[in-house]
C-alpha positions in Angstrom: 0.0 0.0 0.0 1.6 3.4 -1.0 0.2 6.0 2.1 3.0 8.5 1.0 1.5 12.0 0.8 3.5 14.6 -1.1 3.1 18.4 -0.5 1.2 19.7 -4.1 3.9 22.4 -4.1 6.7 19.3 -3.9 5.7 18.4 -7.7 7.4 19.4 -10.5 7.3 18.9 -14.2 9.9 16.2 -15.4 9.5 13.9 -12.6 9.3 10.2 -13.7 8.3 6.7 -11.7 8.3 3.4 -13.3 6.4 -0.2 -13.2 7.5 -3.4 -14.3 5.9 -6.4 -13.8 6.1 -9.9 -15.9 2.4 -10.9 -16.4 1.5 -14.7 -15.6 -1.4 -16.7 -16.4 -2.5 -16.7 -13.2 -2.7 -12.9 -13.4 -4.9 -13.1 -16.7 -7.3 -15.6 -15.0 -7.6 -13.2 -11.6 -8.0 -10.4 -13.8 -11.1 -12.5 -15.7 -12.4 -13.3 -12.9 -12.4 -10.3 -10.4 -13.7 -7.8 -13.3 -16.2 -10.5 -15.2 -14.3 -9.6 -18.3 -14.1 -13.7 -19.6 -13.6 -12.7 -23.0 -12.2 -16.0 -24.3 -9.5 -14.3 -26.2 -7.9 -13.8 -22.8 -8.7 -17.5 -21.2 -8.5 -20.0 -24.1 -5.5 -20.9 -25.7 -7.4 -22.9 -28.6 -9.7 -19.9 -29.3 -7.0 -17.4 -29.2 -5.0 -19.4 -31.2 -7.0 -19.2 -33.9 -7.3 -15.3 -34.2 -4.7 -12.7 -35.2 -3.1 -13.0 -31.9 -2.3 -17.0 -32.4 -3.0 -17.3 -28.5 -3.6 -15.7 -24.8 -3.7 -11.9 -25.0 -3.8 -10.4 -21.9 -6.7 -7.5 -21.0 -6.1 -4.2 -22.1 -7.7 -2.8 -18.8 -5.2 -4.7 -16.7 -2.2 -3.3 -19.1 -4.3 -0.1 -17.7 -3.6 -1.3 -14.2 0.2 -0.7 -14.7 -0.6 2.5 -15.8 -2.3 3.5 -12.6 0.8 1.6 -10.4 3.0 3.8 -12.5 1.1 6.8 -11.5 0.7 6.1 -8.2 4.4 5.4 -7.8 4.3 9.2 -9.4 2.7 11.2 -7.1 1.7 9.0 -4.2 -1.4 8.3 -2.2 -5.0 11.5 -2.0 -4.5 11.6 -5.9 -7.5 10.9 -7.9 -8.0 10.8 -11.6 -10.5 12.5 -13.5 -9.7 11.6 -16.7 -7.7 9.0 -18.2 -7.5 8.5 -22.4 -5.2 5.4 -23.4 -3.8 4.1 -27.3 -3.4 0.1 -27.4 -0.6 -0.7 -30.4 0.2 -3.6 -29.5 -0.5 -6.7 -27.6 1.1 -7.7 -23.8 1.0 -11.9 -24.0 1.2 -14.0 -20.8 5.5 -14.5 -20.1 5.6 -10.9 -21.0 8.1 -8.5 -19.2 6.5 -4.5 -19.3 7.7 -1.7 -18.0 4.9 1.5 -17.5 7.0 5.1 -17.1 4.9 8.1 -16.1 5.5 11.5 -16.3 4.6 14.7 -14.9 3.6 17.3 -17.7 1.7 19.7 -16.5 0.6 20.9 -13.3 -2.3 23.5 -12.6 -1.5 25.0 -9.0 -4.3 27.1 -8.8 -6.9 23.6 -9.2 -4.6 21.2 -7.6 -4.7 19.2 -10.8 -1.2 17.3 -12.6 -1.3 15.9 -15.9 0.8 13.0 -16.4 1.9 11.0 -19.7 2.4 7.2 -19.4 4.1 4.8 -21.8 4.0 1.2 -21.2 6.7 -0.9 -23.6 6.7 -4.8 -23.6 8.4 -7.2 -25.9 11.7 -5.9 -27.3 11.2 -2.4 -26.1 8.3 -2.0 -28.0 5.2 0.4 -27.0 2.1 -1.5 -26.6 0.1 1.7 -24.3 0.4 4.7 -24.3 -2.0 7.1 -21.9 -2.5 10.3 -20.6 -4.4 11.3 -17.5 -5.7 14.0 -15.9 -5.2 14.0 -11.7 -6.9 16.1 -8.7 -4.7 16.4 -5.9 -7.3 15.8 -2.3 -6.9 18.8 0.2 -8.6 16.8 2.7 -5.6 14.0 2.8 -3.3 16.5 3.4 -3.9 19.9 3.0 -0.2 21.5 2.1 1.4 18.5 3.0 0.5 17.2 6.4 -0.2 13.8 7.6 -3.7 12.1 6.9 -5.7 12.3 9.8 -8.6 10.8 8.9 -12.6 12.5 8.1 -13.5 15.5 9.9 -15.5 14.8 13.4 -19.1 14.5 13.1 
């Protein structure tokens, strides 16, 4: 769990986090089965053999997922998107190694907001997402900086 809470003023435009992960079967199948998304391109090797793909791809959304990891590797926990608009190029099969870097390109200090740019390569370097999202930095987890303390008192 990432519970780091920047100060808005500490971001600056540049700044870049990364997320790598090698995707296995078994995160395919928990993918399928937490978001109801059994498309059988994803879960059977004989159907997705026969298509374009010539087996397993994995879910876009989840390639998504990295995305947000990257993101919130970025600029830590009270961040919210509001916006997010993503390009697949290519497909991420199960076995493959990819690598999500996000970076900070714009921020709007008098709406709290950052706009960051995400690229996500996979086989041989290759891009197979790229994204860019819109975030709303929460006063209420930490106003200029301080520590969460939790919801107002009733």
């Amino acid at each position: 769990m990432n519970a780091t809470v920047r100060p808005f003023e500490s971001f600056t435009v540049g700044e870049r986090a990364a997320y790598t992960r090698t995707v296995t079967a078994e995160d395919v199948d928990d993918f399928a089965r937490v978001s109801g998304d059994d498309n059988a391109l994803h879960l059977d090797a004989a159907f997705a053999g026969r298509t374009r793909f010539g087996g397993r791809v994995v879910h876009g959304a989840l390639s998504f997922g990295f995305m947000a990891a990257a993101q919130t590797r970025l600029v830590g926990a009270g961040v919210i998107w509001l916006d997010a608009r993503v390009r697949f190029t290519a497909p991420v099969r199960i076995g493959d190694t990819v690598t999500t870097t996000t970076e900070l390109v714009a921020i709007e200090p008098d709406r709290r907001m950052l706009r960051v740019r995400s690229t996500v390569r996979g086989r041989d370097d290759g891009v197979v997402m790229e994204g860019e999202s819109t975030l709303k930095y929460l006063r209420e987890v930490g106003g200029s900086g301080g520590p969460f303390r939790g919801p107002p008192a009733p």
